[in-house]
ZALORO-307531 format. One record per residue: residue in three letters; x, y, z negated of N, C-alpha, C in turn. Coordinates in steps of 0.2 Angstrom, whole numbers, plus 5000, padded with zeros to 4 digits. Atoms other than C-alpha are relative to their C-alpha. Example, Ala and Ser with C-alpha at 12.3 -4.5 7.8 and 13.67 -1.06 7.14 Angstrom:
REM residues 2
ALA500449945000506249784961500450065000 SER499649945001506849954964499650054997 
//
This chain:
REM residues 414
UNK499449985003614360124787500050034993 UNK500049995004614660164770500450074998 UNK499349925000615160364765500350024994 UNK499649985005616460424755500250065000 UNK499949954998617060574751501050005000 UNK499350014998618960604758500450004992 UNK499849985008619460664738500049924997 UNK500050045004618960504731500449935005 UNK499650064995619860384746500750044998 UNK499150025004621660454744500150064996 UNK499950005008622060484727500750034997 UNK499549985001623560574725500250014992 UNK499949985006623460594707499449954996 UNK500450075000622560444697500149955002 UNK500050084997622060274701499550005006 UNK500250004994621460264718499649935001 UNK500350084998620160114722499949995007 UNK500050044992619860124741500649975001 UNK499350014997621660144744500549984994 UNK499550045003622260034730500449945004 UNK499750024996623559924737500249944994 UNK500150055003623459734727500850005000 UNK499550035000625259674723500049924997 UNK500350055005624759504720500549964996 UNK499650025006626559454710500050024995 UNK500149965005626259594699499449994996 UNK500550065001624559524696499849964993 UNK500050075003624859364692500449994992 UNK499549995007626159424679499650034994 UNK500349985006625059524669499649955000 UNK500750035003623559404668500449944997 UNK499750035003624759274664500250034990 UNK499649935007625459414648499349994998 UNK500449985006623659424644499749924997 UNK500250045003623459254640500549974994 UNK499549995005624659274627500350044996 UNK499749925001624559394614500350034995 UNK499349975005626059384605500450035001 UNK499349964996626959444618499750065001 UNK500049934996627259624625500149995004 UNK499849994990627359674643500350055000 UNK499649964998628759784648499850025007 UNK500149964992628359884664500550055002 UNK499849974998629559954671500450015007 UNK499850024993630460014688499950085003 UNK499949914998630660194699499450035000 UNK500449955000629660334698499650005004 UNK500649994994627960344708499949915001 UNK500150074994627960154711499449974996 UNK500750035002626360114702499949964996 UNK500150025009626760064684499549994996 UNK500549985005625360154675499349975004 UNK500850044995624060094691500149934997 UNK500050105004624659914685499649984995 UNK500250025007624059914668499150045000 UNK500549994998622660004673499349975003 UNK500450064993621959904686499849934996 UNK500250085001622159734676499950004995 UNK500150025006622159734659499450034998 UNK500950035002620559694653499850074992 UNK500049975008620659754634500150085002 UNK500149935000620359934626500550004997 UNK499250004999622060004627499650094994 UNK499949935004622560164615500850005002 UNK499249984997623960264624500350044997 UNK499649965002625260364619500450025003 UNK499349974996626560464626500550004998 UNK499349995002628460474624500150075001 UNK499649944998629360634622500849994995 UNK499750015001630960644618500350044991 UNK499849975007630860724599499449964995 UNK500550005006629360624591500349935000 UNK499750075002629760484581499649944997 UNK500350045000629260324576499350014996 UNK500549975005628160394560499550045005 UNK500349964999627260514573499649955006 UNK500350064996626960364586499449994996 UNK500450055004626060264573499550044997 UNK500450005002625160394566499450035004 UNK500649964995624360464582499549935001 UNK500550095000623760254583499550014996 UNK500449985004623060274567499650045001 UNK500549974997622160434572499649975005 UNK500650014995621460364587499749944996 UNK500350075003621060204577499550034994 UNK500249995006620160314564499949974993 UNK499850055004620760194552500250054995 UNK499549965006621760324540499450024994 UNK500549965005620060384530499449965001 UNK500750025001618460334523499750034996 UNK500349965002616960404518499749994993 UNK500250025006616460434500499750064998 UNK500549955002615160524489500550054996 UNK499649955005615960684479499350024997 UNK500749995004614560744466500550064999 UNK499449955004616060894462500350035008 UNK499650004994616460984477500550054999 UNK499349965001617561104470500549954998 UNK499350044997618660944468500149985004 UNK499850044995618460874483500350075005 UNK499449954997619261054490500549994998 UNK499249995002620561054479500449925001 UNK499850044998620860854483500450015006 UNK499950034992620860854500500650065000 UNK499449954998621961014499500750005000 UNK499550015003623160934489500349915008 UNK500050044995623060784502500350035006 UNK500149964994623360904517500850004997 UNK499549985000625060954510500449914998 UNK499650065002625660764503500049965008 UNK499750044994625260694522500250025006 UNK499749974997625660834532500049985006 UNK500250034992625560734550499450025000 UNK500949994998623660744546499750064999 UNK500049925000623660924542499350015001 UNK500849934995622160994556499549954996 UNK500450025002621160844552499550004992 UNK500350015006621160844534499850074998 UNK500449935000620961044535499350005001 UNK500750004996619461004544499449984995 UNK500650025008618660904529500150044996 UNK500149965007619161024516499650075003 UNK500249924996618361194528499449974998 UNK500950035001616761084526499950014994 UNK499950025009616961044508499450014997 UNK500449975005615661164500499350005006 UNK500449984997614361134513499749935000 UNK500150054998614260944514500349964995 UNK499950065007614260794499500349955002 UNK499650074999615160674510500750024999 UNK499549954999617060694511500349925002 UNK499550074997618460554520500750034995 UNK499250015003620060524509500449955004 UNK499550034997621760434514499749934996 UNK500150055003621360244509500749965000 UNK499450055000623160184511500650064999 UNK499249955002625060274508500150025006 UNK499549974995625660394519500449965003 UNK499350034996627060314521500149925004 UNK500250054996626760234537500649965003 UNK499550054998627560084543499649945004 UNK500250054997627259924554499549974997 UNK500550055002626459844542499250024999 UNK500749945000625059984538499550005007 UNK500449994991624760004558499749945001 UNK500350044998624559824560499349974996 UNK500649995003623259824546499350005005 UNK500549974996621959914556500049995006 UNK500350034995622559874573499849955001 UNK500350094996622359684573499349995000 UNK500750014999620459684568499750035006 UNK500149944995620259844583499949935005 UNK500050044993620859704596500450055005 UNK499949954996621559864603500649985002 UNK499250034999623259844613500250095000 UNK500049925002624260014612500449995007 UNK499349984995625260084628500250065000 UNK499549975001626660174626500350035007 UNK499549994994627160284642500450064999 UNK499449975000628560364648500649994995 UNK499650035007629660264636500650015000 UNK499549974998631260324646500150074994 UNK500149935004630960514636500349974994 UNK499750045007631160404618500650014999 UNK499450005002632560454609500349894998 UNK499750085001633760294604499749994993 UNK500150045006633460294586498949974998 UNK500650014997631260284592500249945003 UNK499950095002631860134601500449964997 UNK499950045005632860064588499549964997 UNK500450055004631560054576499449985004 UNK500650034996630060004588500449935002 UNK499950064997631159864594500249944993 UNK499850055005631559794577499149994995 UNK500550015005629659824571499549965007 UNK500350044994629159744589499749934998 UNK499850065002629559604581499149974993 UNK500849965003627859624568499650015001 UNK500850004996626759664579499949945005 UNK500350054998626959514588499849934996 UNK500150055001626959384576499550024995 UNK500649985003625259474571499650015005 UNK500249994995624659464587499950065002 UNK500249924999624559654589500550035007 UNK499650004995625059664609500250075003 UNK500049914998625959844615500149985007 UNK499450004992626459884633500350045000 UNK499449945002627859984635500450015007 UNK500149994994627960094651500750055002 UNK499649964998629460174660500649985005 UNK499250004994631060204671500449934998 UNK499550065001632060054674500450014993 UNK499250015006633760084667499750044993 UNK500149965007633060174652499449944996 UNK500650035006631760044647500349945000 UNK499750045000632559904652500349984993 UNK499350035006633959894638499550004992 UNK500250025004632359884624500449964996 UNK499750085003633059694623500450024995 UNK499349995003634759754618500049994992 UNK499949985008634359824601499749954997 UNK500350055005633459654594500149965005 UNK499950074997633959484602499349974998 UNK500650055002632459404594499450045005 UNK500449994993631359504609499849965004 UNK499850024994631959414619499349935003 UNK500650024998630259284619499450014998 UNK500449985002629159394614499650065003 UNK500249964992629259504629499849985007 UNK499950034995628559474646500350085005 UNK499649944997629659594658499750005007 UNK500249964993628959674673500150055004 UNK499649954995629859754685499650015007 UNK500749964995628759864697500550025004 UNK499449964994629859904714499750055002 UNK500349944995629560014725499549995005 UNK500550044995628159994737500450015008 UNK499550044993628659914754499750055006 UNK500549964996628260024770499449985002 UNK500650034999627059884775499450024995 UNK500449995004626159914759500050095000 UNK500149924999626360124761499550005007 UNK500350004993625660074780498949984998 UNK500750055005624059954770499650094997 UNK500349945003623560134761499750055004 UNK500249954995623560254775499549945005 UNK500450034999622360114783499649984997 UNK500750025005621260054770499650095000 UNK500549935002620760254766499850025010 UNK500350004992620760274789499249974999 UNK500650034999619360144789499750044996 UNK500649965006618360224773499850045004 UNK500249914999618360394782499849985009 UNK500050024995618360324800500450035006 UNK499549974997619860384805500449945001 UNK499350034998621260314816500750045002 UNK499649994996622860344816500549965003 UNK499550064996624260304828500649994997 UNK499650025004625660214825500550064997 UNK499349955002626860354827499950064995 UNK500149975005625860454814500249974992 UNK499850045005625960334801500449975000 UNK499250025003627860304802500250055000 UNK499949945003628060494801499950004992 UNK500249995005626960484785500449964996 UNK499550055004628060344779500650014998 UNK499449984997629460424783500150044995 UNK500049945002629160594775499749964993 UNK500150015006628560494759500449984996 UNK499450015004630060444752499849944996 UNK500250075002629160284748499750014993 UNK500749975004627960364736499349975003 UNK500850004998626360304736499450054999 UNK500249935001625960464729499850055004 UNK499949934996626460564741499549965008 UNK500650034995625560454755499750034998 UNK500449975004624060484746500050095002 UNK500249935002624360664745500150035007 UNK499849964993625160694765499249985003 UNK500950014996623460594771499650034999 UNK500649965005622360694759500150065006 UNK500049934998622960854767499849985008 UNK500350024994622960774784499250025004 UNK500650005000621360774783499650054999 UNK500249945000621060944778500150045004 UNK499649984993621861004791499650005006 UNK500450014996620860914802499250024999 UNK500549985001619360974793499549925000 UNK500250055002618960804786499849974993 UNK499850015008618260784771499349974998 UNK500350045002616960644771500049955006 UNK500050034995616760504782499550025006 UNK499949984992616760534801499249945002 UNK500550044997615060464809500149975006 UNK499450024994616260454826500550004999 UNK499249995002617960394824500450055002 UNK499849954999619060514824500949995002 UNK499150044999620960474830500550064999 UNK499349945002622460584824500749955004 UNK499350024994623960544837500650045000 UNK499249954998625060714837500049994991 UNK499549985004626460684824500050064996 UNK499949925005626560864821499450024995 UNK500450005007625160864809500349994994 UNK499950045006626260764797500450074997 UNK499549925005627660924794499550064999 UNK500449945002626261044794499849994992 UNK500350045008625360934779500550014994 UNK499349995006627160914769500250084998 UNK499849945003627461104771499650054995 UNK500449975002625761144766500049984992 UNK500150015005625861044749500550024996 UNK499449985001627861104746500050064998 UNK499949915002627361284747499450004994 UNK500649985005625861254733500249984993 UNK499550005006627461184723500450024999 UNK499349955001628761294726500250054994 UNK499749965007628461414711500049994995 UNK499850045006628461284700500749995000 UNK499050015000630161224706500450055001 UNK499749955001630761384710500450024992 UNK499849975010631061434689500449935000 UNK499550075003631861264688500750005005 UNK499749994996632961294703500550054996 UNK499849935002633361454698500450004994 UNK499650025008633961394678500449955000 UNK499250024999634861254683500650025005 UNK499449974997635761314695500550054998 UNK499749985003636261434684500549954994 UNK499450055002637161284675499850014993 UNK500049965005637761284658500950004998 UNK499449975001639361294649500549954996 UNK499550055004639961124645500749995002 UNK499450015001641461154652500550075005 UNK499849934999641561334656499850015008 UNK500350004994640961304674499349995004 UNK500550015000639361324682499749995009 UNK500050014993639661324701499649925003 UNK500150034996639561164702499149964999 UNK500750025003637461134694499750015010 UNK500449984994636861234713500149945006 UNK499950034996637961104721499749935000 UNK500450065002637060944711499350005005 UNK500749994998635361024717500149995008 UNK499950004992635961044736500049915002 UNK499950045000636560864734499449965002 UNK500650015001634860804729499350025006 UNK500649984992633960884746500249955002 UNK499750024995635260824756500249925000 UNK500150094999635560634752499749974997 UNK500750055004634660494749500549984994 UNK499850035005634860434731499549934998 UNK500150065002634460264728499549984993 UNK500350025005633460184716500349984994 UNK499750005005634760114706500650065000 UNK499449965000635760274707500650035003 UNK499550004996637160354714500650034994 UNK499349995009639160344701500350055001 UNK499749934999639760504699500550005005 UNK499549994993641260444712499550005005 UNK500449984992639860434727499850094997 UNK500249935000639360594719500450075002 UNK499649984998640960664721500450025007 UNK499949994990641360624739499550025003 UNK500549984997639660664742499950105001 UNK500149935003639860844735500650045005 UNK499849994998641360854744500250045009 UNK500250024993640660804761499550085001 UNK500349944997639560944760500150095000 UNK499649955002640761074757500350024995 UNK499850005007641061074739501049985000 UNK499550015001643061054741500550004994 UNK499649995007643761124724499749974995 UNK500050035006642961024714500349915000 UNK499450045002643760884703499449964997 UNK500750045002642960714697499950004991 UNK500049995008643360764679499350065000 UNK500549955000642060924682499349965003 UNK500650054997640760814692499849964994 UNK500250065007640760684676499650044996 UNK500049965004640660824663499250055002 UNK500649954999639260924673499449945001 UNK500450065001638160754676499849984991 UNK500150015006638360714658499750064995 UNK500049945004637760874652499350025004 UNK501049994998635860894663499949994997 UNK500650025005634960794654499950044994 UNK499849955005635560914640499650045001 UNK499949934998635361064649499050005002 UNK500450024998633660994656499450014993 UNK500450015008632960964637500150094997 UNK500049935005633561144632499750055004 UNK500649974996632661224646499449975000 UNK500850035001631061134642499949965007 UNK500450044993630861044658500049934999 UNK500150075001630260884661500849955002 UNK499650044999631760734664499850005008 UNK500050034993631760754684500649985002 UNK499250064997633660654685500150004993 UNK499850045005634660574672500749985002 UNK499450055001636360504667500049984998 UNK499850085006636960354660500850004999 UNK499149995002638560394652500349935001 UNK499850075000638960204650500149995006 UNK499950054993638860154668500350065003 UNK500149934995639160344676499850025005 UNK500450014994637860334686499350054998 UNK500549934999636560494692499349975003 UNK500750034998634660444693499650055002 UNK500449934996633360564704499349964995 UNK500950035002631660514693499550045004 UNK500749974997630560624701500250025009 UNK500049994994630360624719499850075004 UNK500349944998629260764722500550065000 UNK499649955000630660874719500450015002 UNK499750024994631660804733499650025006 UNK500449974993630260834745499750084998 UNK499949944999629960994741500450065000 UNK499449964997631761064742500049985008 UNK500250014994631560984760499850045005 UNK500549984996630161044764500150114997 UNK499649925002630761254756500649984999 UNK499050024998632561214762500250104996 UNK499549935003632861414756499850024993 UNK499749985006632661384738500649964997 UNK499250025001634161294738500450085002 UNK499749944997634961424750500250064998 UNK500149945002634461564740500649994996 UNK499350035005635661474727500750055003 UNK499549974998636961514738500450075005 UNK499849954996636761664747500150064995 UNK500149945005636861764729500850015000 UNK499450005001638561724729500550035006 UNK499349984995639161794745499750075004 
//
């Protein structure tokens, strides 16, 4: 029997190998994309459903990643490529190094993005005869990047693309266009409804992208995980465990991963069993959820605490605690729930004085309020459709699992 350790079998965080779970249409779609590398691949689809494991897993090539945030623009995209591509400077002899201080110094201020780096050559300056200069114009553009990346072979992936402001995908969808018929292939990673609409802004995309849409994983395949890592460890469990686990995961594979991990610590499992081991009582699973809930609660607690205080889009702030209580209380959908399910929803659980004009106004003003309090996007609205998105699951299961940080909400008021 071959031994593992429990940490390395389920994988709550990263790419998991014992208890990766194949989806062999997803697959075939990427290897298909990589035999054509004019095109892009769009990855997208709900939170936790194993997006960034996809590209991970399959594509072959040396990737250079990037993040999205919701303030960096396309200039600051391009030239963190650049930086990783070490493309922006070359090395030349100085015989004068009091000019090559004052050079590079003057350099530091005219490219300004590269600031630390090119700091970093002029601090050396007077101790070393080499020194790196810019070899091309500041002023970066597609055509600059694709210089340097096309000989790399490099693909670039771009995650959390959802974050991107609109005018980041504007121009990345009109300079898409340039990187493909240079064969210079990007991925581009993120929430459905926000990455989706890429297309929109360039019709000419339209075959130059391959779209892939990642669901959610199927409880069979949540069932295959908690099984694959059982055998590794030589553990079995019973049915009625591993439809708790299923249950309590909100259809994360993440959270699998993370309820069996603790399972298992629990059990005082923490590399494979020499005698199989069989977990049968249920009651292990709520112990495990409360245990991981309470190790995240004073993370969400501060966030708890500040939205619910609201903000003042329209002088009313009652109804933020109500959104949040919402959010324990019903299931929210993959493609969302429209402010009128929101409304009768809000109703339904007490909420009677409010009005669907107030519901609209306070939905359309999170994402706001979310960005002004520095938090990550854990929901979303779509002004255009008027429909409310939960992107982060983990924030569902642990109101759940500490039902009295909601409560607290509302026991201040009475």
């Amino acid at each position: 029997m071959e031994f593992h350790k429990t940490s390395k079998v389920y994988v709550p965080v990263g790419l998991p190998t014992i208890t990766f779970v194949k989806r062999a249409n997803l697959e075939r779609s990427v290897k298909a994309w990589e035999m054509n590398r004019a095109k892009h691949m769009l990855i997208f689809g709900p939170s936790k459903s194993g997006k960034t494991s996809l590209w991970k897993k399959y594509v072959s090539k040396e990737v250079i990643k990037v993040p999205c945030n919701s303030v960096k623009s396309i200039g600051e995209i391009y030239s963190e490529i650049l930086f990783e591509l070490n493309s922006f400077y070359a090395v030349e002899k100085q015989k004068e190094l009091g000019t090559k201080a004052g050079f590079l110094a003057g350099l530091t201020a005219t490219l300004g993005i590269f600031s630390a780096k090119t700091q970093a050559q002029s601090e050396v300056s007077n101790i070393n005869s080499d020194k790196q200069i810019a070899v091309a114009s500041p002023n970066i553009g597609a055509n600059l990047l694709i210089k340097y990346l096309k000989p790399s072979e490099k693909i670039i992936v771009l995650e959390d693309f959802h974050y991107a402001n609109d005018q980041l995908k504007h121009q990345l969808s009109q300079d898409l266009k340039a990187f493909s018929d240079d064969e210079c292939p990007w991925i581009i990673v993120g929430i459905q409804h926000k990455t989706s609409k890429l297309l929109s802004y360039n019709i000419d995309l339209q075959q130059r992208i391959a779209e892939i849409p990642v669901e959610g994983f199927t409880n069979e395949q949540l069932k295959t995980i908690i099984e694959l890592g059982g055998s590794a460890l030589n553990i079995k469990f019973s049915d009625e465990v591993k439809d708790r686990i299923i249950k309590e995961s909100l259809g994360s594979a993440s959270l699998v991963q993370n309820i069996c991990q603790r399972i298992c610590i629990i059990n005082t499992i923490y590399n494979t069993s020499k005698n199989q081991i069989n977990i049968n009582d249920s009651d292990v699973v709520p112990t495990a959820c409360k245990d991981i809930a309470n190790e995240n609660k004073y993370y969400y607690e501060d966030i708890v605490k500040k939205i619910g205080l609201g903000g003042r889009s329209d002088g009313s702030t009652e109804k933020y605690k109500w959104f949040l209580k919402l959010i324990r209380e019903k299931d929210i959908p993959e493609h969302g729930l429209r402010n009128t399910e929101i409304l009768s929803y809000l109703k339904e659980l007490g909420h009677q004085e409010i009005t669907q004009g107030s519901v609209t106004t306070g939905l359309s003003y999170l994402p706001r309020l979310l960005q002004k309090l520095e938090f990550p996007s854990f929901f979303d609205y779509d002004d255009s459709t008027k429909t409310f998105y939960l992107l982060d699951k983990n924030i569902k299961f642990v109101f759940k699992w500490v039902p009295e940080m909601i409560e607290d909400l509302f026991e201040r008021d009475t």
